[in-house]
C-alpha positions in Angstrom: 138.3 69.9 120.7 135.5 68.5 119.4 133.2 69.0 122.5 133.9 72.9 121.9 133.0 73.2 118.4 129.1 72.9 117.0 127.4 73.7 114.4 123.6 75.7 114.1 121.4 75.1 111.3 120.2 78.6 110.2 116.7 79.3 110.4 114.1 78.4 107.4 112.4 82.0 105.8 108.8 80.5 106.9 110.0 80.4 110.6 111.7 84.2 110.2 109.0 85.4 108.6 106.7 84.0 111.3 108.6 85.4 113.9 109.0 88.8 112.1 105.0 89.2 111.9 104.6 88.3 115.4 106.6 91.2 116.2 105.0 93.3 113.7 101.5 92.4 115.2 102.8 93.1 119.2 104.6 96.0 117.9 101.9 97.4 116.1 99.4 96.6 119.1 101.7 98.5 121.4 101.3 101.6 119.3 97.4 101.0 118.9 97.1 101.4 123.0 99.1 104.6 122.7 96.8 105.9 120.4 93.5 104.9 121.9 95.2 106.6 125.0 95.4 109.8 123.1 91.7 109.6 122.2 90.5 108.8 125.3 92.6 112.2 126.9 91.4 114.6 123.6 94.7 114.0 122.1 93.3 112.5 119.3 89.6 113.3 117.6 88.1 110.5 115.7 85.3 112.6 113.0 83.2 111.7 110.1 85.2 111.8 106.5 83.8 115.1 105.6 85.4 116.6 108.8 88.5 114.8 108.1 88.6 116.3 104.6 88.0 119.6 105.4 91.1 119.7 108.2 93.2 116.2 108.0 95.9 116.3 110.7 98.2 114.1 112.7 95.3 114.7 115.2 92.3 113.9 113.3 91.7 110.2 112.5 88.6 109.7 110.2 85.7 107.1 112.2 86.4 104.4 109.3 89.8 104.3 110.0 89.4 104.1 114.1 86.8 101.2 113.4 89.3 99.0 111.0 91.7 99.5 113.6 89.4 98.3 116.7 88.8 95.1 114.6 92.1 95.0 113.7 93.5 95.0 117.8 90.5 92.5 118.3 92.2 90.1 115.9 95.6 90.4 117.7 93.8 90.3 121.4 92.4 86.7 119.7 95.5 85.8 118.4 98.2 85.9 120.8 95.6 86.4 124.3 95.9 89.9 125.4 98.1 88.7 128.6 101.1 88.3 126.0 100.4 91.8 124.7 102.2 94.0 127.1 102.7 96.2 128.5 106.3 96.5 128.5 109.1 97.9 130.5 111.7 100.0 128.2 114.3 96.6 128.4 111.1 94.6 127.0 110.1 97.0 123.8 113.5 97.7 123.2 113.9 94.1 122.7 110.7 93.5 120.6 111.9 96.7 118.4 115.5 95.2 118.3 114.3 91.7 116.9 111.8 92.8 114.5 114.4 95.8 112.9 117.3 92.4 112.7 114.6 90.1 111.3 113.6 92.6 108.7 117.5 93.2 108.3 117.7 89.4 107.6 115.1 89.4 104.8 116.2 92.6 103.1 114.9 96.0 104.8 117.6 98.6 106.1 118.6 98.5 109.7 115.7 100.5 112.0 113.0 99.5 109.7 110.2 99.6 112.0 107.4 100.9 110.4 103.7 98.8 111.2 
């Protein structure tokens, strides 16, 4: 009997927290590519703040804003080495999504948390 039974030690917070902004960082990366693609077809318009003001959209993304983010991906790429950024198939994101929405679970957010 005994050779069927064992016993795991949960995880400490540190090492689910450090897991869960892992995720949050590839996550968010993921979704930084998409967006860059959008820019790069016309999707998306990066213009100065007085354009944004006059028409702010879902569309419009104000130059400040694209530049934080640049440094902000540059940061990741440094980080974890671009090679363990993606791309993903659907199996793989689904995964990365899964895990950071059951960490978050873990420390308190709802279920499908998966905002970045």
């Amino acid at each position: 009997m005994i050779d069927r039974e064992w016993v795991e030690e949960p995880r400490s917070l540190s090492e689910i927290m450090d897991a869960e902004n892992e995720l949050f960082d590839k996550v968010w990366y993921n979704r930084h590519q998409n967006w860059l693609y959008e820019i790069e077809t016309g999707k998306q318009k990066i213009v100065n703040v007085k354009e944004y003001k006059r028409e702010p959209s879902n569309w419009v993304t104000p130059t400040h804003v694209y530049n934080a983010a640049r440094k902000a991906a540059e940061k990741v790429e440094k980080k974890y080495g671009s090679e363990n950024l993606g791309p993903w198939d659907d199996f793989e994101w689904g995964m990365l999504n899964g895990k950071l929405s059951a960490l978050r679970w873990v420390t308190g957010s709802e279920w499908d948390f998966l905002d970045t």
